[in-house]
PDB file of N, CA, C and O in Angstrom, chain B, residues numbered from 101:
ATOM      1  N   UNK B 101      93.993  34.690 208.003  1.00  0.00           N
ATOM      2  CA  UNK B 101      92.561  34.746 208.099  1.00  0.00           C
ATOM      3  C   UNK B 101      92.121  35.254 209.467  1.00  0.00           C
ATOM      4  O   UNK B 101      91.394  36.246 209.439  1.00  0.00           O
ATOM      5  N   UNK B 102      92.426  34.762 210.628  1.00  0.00           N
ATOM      6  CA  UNK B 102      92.175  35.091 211.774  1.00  0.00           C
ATOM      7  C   UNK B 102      93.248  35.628 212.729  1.00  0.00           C
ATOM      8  O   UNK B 102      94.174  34.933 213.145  1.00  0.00           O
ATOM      9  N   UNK B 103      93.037  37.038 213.077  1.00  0.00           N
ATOM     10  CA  UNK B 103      94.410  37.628 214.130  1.00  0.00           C
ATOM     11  C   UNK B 103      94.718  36.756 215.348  1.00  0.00           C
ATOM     12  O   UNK B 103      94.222  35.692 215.717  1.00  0.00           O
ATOM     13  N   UNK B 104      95.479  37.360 215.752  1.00  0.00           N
ATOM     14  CA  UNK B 104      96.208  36.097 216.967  1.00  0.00           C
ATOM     15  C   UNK B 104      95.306  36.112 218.257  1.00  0.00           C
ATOM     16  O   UNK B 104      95.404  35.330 219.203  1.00  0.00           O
ATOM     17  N   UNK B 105      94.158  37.436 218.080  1.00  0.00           N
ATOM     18  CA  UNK B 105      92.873  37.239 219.578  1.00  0.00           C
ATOM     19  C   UNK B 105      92.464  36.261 219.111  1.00  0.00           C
ATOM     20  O   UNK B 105      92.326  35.315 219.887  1.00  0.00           O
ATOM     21  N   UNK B 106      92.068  36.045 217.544  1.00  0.00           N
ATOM     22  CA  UNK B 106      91.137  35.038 217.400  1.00  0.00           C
ATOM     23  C   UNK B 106      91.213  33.970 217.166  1.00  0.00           C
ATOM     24  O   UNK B 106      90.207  33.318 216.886  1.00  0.00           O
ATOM     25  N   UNK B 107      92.768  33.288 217.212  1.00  0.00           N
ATOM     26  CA  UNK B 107      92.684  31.983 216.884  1.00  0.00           C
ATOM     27  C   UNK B 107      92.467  31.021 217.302  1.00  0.00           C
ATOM     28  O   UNK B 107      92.348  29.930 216.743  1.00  0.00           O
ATOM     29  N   UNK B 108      92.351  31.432 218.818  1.00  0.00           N
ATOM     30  CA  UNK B 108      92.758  30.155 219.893  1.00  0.00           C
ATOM     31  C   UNK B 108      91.387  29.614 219.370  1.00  0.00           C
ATOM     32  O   UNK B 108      91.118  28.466 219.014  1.00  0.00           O
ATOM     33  N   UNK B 109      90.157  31.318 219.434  1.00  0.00           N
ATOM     34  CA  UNK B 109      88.785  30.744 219.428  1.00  0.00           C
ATOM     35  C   UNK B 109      88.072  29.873 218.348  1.00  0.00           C
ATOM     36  O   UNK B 109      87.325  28.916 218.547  1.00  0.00           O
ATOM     37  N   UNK B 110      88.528  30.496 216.980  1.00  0.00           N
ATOM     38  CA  UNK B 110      88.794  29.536 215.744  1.00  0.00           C
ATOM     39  C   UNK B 110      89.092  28.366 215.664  1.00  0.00           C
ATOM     40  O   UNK B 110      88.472  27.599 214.927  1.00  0.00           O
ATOM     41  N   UNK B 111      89.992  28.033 216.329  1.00  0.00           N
ATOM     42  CA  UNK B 111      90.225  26.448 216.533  1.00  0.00           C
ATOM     43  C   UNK B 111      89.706  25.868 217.417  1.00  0.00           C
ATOM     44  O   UNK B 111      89.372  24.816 216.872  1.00  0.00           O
ATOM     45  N   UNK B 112      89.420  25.819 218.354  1.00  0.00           N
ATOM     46  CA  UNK B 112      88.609  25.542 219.262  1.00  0.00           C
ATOM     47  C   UNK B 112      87.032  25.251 218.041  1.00  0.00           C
ATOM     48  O   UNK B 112      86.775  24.118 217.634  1.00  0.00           O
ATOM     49  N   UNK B 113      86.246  26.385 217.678  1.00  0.00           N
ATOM     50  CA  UNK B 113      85.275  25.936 217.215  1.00  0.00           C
ATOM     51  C   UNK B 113      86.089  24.574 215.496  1.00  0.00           C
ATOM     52  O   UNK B 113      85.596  23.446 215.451  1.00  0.00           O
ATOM     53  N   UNK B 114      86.568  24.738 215.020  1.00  0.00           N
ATOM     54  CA  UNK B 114      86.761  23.953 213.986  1.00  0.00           C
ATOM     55  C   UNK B 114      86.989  22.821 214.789  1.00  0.00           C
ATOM     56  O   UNK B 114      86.146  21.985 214.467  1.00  0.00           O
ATOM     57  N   UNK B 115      87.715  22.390 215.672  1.00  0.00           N
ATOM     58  CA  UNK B 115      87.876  21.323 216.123  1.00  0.00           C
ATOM     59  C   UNK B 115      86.527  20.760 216.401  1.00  0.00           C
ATOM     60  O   UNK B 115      85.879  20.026 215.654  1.00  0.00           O
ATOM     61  N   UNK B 116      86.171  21.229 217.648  1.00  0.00           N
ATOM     62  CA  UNK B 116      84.520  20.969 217.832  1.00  0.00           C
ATOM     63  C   UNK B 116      83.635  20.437 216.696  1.00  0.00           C
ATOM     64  O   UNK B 116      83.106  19.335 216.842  1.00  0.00           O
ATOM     65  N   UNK B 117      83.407  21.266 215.384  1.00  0.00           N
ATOM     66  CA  UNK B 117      82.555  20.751 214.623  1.00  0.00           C
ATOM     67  C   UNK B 117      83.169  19.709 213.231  1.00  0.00           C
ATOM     68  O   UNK B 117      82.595  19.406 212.186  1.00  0.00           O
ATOM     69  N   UNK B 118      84.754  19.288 213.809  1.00  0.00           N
ATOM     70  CA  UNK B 118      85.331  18.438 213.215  1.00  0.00           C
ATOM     71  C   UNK B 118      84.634  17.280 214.059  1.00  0.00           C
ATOM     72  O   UNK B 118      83.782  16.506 213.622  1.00  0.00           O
ATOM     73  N   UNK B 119      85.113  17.305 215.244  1.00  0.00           N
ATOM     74  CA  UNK B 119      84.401  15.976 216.216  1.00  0.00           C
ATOM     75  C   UNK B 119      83.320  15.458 215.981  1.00  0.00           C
ATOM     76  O   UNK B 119      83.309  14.264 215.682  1.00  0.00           O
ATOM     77  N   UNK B 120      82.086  16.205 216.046  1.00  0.00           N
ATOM     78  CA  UNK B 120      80.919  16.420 215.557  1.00  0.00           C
ATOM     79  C   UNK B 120      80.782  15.695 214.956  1.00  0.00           C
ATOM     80  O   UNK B 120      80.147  14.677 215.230  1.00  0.00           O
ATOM     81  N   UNK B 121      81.335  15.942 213.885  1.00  0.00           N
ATOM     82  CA  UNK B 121      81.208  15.014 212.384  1.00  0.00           C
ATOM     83  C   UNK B 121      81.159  13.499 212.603  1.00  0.00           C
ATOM     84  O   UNK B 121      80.316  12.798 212.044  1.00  0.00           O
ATOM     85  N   UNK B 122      82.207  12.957 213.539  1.00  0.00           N
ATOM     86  CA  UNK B 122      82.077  11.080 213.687  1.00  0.00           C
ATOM     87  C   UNK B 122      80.699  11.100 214.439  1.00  0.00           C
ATOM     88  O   UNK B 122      80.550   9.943 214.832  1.00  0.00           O
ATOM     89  N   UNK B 123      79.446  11.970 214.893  1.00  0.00           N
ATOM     90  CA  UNK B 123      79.164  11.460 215.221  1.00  0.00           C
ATOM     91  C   UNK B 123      77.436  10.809 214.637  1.00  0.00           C
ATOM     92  O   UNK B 123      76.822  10.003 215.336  1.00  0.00           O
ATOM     93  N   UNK B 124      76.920  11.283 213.408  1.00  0.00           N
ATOM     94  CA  UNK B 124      76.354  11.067 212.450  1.00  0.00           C
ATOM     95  C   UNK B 124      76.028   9.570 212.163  1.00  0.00           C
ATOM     96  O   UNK B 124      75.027   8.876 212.342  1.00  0.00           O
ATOM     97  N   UNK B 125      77.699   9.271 211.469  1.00  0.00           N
ATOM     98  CA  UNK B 125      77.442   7.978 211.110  1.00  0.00           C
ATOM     99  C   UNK B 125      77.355   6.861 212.332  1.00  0.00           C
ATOM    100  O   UNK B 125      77.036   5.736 211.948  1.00  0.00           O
ATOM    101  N   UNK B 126      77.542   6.986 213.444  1.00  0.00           N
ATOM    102  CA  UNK B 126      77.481   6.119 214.794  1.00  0.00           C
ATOM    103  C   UNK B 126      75.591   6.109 215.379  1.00  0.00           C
ATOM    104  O   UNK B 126      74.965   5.266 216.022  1.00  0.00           O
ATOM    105  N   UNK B 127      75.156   7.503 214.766  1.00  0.00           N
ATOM    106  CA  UNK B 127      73.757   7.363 214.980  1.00  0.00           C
ATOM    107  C   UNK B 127      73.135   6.289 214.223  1.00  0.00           C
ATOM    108  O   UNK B 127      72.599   5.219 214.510  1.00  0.00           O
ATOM    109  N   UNK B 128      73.465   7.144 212.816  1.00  0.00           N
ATOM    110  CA  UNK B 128      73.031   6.030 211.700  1.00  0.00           C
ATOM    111  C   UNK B 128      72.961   4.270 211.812  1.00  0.00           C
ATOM    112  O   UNK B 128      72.078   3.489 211.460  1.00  0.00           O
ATOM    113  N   UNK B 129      74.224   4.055 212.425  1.00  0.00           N
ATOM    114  CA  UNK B 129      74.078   2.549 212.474  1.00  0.00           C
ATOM    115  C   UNK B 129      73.868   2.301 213.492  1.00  0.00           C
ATOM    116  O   UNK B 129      74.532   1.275 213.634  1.00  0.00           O
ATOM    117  N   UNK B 130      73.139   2.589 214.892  1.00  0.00           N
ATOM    118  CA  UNK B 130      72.304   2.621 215.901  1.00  0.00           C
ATOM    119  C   UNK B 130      70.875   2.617 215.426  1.00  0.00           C
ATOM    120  O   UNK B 130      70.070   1.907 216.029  1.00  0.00           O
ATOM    121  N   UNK B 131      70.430   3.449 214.251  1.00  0.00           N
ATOM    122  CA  UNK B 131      68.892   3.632 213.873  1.00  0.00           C
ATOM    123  C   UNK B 131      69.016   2.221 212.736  1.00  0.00           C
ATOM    124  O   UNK B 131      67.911   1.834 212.357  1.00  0.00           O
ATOM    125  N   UNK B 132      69.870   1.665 212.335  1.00  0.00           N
ATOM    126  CA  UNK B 132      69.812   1.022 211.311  1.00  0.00           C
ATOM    127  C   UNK B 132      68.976  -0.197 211.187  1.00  0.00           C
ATOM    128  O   UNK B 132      68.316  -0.687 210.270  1.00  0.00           O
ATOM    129  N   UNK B 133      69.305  -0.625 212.806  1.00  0.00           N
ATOM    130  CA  UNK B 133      67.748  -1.582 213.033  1.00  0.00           C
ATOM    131  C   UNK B 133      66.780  -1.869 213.153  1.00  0.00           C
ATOM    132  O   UNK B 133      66.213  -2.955 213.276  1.00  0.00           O
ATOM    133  N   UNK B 134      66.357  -0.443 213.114  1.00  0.00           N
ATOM    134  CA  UNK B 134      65.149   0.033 213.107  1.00  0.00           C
ATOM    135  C   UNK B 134      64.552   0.508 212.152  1.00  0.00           C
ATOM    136  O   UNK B 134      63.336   0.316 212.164  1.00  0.00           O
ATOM    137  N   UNK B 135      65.130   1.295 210.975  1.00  0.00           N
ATOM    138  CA  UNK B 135      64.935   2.047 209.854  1.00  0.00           C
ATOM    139  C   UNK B 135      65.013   1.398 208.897  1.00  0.00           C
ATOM    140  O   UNK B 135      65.744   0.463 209.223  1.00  0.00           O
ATOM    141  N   UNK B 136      64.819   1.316 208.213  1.00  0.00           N
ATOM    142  CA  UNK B 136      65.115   0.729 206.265  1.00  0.00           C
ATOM    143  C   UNK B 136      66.092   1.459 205.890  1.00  0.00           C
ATOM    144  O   UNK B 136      66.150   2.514 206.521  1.00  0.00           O
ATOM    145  N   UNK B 137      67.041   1.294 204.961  1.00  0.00           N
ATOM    146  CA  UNK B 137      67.991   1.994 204.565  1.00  0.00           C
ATOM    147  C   UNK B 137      67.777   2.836 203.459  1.00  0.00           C
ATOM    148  O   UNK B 137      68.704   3.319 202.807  1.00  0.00           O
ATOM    149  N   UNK B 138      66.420   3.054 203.193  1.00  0.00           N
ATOM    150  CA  UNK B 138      65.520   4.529 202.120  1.00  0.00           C
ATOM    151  C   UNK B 138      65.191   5.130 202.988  1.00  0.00           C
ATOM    152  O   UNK B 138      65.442   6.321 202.807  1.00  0.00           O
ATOM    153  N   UNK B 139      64.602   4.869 204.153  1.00  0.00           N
ATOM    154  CA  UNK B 139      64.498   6.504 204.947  1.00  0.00           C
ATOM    155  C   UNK B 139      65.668   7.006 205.481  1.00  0.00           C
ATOM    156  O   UNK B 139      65.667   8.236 205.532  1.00  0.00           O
ATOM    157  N   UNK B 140      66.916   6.333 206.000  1.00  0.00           N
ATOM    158  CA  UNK B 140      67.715   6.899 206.623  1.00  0.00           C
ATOM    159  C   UNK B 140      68.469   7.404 205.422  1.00  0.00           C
ATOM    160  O   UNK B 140      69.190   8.328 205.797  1.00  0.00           O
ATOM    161  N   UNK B 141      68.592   7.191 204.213  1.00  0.00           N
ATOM    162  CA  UNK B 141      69.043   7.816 202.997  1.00  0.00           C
ATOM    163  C   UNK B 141      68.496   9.275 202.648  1.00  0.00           C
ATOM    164  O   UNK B 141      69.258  10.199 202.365  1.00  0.00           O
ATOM    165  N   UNK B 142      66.625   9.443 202.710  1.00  0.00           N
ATOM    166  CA  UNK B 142      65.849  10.394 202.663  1.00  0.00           C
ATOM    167  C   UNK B 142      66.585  10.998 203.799  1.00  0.00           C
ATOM    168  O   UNK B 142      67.557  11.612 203.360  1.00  0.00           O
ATOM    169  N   UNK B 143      66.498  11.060 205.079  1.00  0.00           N
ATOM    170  CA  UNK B 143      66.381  11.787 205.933  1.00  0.00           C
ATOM    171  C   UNK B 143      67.894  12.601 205.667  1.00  0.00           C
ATOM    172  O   UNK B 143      68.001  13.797 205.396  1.00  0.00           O
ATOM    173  N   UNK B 144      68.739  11.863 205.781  1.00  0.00           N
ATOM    174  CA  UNK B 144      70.146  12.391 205.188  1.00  0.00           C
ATOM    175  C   UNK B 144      70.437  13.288 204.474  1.00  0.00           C
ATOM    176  O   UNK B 144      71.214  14.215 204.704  1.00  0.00           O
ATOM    177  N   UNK B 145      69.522  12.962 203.083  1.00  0.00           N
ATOM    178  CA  UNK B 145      69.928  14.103 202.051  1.00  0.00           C
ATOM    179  C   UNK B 145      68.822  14.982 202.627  1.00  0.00           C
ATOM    180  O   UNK B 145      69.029  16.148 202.294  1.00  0.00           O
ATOM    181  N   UNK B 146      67.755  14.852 203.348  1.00  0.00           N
ATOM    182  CA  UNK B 146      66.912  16.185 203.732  1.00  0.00           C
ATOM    183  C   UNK B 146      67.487  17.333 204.471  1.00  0.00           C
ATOM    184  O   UNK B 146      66.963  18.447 204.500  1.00  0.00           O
ATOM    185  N   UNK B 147      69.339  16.788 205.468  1.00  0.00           N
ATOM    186  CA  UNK B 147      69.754  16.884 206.310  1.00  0.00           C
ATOM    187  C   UNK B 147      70.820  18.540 204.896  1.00  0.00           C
ATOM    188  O   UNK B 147      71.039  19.745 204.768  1.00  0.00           O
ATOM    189  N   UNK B 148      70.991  17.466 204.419  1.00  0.00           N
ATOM    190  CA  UNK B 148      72.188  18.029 203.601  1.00  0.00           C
ATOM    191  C   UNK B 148      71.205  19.001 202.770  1.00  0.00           C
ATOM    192  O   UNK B 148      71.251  20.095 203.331  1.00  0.00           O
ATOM    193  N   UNK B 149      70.568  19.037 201.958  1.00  0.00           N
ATOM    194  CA  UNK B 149      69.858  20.118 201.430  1.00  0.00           C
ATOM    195  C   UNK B 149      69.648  21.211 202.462  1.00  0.00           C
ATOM    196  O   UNK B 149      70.173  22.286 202.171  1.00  0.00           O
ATOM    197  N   UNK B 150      69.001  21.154 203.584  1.00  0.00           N
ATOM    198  CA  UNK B 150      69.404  22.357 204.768  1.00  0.00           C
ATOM    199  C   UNK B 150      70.324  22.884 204.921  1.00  0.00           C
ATOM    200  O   UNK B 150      70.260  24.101 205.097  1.00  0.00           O
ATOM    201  N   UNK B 151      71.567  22.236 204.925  1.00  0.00           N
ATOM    202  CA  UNK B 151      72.829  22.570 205.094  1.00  0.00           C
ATOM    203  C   UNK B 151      73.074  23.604 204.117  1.00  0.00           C
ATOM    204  O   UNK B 151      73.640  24.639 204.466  1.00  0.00           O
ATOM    205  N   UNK B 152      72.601  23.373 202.608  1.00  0.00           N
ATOM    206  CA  UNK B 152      73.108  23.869 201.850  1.00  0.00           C
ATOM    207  C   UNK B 152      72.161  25.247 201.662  1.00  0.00           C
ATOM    208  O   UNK B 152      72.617  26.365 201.420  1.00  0.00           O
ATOM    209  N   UNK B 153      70.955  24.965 201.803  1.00  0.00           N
ATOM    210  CA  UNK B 153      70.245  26.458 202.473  1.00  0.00           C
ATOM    211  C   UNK B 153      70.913  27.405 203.414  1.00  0.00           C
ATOM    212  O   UNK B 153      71.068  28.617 203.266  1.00  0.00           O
ATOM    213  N   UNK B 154      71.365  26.472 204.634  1.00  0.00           N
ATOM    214  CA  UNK B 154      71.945  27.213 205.072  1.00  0.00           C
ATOM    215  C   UNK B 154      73.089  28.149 204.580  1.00  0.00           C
ATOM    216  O   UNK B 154      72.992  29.375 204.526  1.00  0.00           O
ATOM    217  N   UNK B 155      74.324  27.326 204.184  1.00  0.00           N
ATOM    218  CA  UNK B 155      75.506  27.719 203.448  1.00  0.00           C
ATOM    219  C   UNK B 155      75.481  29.043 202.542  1.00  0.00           C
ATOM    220  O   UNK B 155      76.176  30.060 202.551  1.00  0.00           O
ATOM    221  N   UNK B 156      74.123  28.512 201.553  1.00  0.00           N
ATOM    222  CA  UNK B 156      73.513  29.333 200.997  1.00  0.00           C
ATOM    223  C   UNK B 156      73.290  30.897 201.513  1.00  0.00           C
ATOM    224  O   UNK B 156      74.117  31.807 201.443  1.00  0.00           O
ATOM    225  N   UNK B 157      72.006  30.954 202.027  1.00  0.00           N
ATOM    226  CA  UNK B 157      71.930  32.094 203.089  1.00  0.00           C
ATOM    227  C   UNK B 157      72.682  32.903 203.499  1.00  0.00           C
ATOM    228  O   UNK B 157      72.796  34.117 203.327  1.00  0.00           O
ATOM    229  N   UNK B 158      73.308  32.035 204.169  1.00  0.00           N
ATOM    230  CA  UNK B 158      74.366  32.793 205.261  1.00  0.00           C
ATOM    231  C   UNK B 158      75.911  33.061 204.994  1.00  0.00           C
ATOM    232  O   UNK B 158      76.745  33.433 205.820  1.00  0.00           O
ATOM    233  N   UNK B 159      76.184  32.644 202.966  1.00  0.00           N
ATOM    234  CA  UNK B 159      76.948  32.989 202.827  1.00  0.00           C
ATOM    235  C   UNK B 159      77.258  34.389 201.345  1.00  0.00           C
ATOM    236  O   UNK B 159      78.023  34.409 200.380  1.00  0.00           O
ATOM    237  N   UNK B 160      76.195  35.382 201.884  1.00  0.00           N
ATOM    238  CA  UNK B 160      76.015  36.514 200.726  1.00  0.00           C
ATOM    239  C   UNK B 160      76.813  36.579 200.444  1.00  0.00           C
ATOM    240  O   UNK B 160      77.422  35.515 200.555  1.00  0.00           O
ATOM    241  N   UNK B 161      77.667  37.792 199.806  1.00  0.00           N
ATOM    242  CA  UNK B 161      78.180  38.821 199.591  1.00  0.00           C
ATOM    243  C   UNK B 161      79.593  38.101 199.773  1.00  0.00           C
ATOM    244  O   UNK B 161      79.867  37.033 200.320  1.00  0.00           O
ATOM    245  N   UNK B 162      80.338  38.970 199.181  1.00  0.00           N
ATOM    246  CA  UNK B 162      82.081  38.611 198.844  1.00  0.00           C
ATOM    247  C   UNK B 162      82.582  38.918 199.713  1.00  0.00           C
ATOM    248  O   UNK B 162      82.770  40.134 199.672  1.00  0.00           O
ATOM    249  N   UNK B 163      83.093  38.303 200.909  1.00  0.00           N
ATOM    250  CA  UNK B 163      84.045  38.353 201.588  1.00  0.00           C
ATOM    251  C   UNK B 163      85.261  38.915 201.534  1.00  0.00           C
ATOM    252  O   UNK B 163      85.871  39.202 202.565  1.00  0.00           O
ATOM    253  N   UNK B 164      85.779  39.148 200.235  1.00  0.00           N
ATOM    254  CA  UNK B 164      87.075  39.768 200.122  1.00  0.00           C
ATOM    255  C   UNK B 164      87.063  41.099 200.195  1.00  0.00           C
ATOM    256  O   UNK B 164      88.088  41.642 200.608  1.00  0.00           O
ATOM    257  N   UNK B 165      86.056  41.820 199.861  1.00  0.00           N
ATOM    258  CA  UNK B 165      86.095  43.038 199.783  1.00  0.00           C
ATOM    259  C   UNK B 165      85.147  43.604 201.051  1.00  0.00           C
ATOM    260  O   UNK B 165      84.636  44.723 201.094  1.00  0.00           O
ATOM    261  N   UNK B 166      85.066  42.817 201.817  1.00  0.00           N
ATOM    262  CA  UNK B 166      84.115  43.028 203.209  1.00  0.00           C
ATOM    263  C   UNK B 166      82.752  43.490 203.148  1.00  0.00           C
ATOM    264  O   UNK B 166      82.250  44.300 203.927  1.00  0.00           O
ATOM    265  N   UNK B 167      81.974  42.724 201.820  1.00  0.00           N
ATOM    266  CA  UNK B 167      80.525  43.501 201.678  1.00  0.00           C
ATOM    267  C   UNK B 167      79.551  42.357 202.263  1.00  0.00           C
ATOM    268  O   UNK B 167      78.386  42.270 201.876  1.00  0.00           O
ATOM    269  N   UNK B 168      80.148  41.418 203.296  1.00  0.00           N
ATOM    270  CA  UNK B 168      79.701  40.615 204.057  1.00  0.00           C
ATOM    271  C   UNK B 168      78.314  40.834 204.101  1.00  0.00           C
ATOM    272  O   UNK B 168      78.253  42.061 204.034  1.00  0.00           O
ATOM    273  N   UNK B 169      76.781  40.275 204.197  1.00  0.00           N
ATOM    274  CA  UNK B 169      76.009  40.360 204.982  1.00  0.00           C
ATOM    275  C   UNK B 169      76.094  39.624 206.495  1.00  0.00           C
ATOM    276  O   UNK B 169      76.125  38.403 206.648  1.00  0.00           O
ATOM    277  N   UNK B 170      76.116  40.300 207.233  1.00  0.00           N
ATOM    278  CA  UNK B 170      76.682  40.352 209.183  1.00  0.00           C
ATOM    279  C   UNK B 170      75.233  40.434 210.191  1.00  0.00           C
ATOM    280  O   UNK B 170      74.766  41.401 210.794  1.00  0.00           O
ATOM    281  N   UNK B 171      74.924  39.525 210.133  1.00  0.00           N
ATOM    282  CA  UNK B 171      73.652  39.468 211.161  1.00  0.00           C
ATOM    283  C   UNK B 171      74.392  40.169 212.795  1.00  0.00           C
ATOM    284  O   UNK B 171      75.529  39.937 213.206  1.00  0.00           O
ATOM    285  N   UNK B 172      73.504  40.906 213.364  1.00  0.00           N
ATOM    286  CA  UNK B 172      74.029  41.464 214.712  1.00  0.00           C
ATOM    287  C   UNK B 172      74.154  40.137 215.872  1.00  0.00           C
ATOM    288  O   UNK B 172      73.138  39.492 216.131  1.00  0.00           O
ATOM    289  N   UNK B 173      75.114  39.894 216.350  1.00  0.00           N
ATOM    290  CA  UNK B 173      75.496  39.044 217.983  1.00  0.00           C
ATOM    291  C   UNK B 173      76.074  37.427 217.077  1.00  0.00           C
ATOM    292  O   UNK B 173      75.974  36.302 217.566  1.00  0.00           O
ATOM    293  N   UNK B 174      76.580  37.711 215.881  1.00  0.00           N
ATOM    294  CA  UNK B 174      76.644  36.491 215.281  1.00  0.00           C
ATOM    295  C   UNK B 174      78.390  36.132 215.383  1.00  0.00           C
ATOM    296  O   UNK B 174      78.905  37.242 215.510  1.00  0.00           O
ATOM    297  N   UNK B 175      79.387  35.186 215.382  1.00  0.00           N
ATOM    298  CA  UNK B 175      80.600  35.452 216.288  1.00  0.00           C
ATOM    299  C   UNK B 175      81.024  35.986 214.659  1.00  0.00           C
ATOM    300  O   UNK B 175      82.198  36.318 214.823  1.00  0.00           O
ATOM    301  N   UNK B 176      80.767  36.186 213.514  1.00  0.00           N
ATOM    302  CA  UNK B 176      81.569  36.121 212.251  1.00  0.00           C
ATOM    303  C   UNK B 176      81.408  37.903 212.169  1.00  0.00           C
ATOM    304  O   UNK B 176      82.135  38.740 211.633  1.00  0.00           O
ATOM    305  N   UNK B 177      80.117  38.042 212.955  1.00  0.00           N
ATOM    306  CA  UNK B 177      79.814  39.863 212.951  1.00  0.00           C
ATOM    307  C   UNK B 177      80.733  40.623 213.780  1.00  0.00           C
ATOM    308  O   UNK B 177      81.062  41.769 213.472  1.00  0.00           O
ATOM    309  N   UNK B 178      81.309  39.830 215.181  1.00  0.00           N
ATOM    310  CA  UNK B 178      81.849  40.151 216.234  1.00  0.00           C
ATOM    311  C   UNK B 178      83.242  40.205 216.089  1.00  0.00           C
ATOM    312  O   UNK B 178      83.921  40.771 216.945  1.00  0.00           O
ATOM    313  N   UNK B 179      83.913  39.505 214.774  1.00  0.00           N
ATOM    314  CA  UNK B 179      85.565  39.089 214.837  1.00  0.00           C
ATOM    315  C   UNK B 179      85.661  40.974 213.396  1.00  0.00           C
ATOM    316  O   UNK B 179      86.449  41.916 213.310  1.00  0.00           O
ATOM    317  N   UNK B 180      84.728  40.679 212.834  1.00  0.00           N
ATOM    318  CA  UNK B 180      84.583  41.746 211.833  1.00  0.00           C
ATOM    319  C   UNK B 180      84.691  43.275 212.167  1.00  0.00           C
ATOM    320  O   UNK B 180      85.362  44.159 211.635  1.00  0.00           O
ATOM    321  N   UNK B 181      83.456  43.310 213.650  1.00  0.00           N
ATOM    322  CA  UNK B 181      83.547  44.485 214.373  1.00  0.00           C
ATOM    323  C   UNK B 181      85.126  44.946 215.184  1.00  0.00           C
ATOM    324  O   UNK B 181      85.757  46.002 215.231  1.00  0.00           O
ATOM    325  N   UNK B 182      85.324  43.704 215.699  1.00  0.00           N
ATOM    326  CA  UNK B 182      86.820  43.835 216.200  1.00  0.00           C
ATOM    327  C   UNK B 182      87.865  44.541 215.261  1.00  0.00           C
ATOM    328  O   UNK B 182      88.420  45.640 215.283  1.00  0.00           O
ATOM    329  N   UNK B 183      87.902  43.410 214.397  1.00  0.00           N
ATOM    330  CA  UNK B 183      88.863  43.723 212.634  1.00  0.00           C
ATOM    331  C   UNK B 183      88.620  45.191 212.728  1.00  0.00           C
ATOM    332  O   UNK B 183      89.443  45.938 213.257  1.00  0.00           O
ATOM    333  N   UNK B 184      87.417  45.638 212.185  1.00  0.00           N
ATOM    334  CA  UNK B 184      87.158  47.054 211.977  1.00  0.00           C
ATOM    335  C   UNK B 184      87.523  47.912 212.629  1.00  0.00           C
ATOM    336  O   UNK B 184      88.002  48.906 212.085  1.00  0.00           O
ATOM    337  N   UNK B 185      87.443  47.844 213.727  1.00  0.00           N
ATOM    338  CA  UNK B 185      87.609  49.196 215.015  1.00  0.00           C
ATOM    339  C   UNK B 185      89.440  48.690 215.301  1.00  0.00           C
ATOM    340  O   UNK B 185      90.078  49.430 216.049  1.00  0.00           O
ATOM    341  N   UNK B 186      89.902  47.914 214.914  1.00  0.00           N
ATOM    342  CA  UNK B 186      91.443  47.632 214.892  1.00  0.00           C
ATOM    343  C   UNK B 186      91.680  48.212 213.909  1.00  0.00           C
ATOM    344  O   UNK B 186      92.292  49.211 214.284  1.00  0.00           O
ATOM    345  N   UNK B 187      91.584  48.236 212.790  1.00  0.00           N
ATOM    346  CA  UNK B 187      92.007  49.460 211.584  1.00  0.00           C
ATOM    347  C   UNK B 187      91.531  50.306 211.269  1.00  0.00           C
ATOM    348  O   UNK B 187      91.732  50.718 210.127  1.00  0.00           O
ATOM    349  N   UNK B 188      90.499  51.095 212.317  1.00  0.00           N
ATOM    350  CA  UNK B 188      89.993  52.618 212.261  1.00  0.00           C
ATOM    351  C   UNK B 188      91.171  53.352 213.225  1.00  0.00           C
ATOM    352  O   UNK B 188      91.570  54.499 213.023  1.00  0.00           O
ATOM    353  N   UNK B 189      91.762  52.272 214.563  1.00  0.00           N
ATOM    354  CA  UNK B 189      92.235  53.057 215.295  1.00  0.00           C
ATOM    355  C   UNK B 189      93.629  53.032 215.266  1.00  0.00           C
ATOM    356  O   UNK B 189      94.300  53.769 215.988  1.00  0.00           O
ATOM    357  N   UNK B 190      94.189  52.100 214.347  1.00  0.00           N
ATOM    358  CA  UNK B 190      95.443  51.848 214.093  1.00  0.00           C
ATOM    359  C   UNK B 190      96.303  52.857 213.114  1.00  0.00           C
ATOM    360  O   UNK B 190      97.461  52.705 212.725  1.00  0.00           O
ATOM    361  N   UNK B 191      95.262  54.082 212.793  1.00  0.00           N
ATOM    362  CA  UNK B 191      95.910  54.620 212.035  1.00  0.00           C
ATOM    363  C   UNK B 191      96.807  55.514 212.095  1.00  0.00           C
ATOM    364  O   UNK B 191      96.542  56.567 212.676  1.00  0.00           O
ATOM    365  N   UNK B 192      98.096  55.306 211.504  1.00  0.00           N
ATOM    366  CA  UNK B 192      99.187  56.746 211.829  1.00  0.00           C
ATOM    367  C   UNK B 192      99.298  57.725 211.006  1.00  0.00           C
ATOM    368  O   UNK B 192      99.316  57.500 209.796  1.00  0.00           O
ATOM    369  N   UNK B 193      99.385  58.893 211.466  1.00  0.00           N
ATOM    370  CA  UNK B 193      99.376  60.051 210.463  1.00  0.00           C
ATOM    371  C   UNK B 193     100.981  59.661 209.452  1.00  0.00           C
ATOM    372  O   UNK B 193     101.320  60.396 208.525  1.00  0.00           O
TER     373      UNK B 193
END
């Protein structure tokens, strides 16, 4: 999936937004004394429906065949541009 420039950076971000993740439920039961457990439920799934807008959105087009939609300065546009100009110039007669 990712050439050997890009992995270090790949992992690095997956790790990161693995971490991330514990830190949700540590909010949650910090707000818990404060909140009722129907809004912090609402707010949650309001959280996750975005997500999935997002996901949505930003995940057009088939990847396998590279008909990506690629917003410009985005890092998924930048590993693509790389990819690309690595097998325009890699070519041997």
């Amino acid at each position: 999936m990712a050439g050997p420039d890009d992995l270090a950076g790949l992992t690095g971000i997956y790790y990161t937004l693995t971490y991330a993740g514990f830190l949700p439920p540590t909010v949650l039961v910090a707000l818990s004394a404060r909140l009722p457990d129907s809004v912090m439920l609402a707010a949650v799934a309001v959280v996750a429906l975005v997500c999935l807008v997002l996901v949505t959105v930003g995940g057009r087009g088939d990847p396998w065949n590279g008909s990506r939609v690629q917003r410009p300065g985005s890092y998924v546009s930048c590993l693509t541009c790389r990819t690309n100009r690595a097998l325009s110039t890699d070519r041997t007669p």
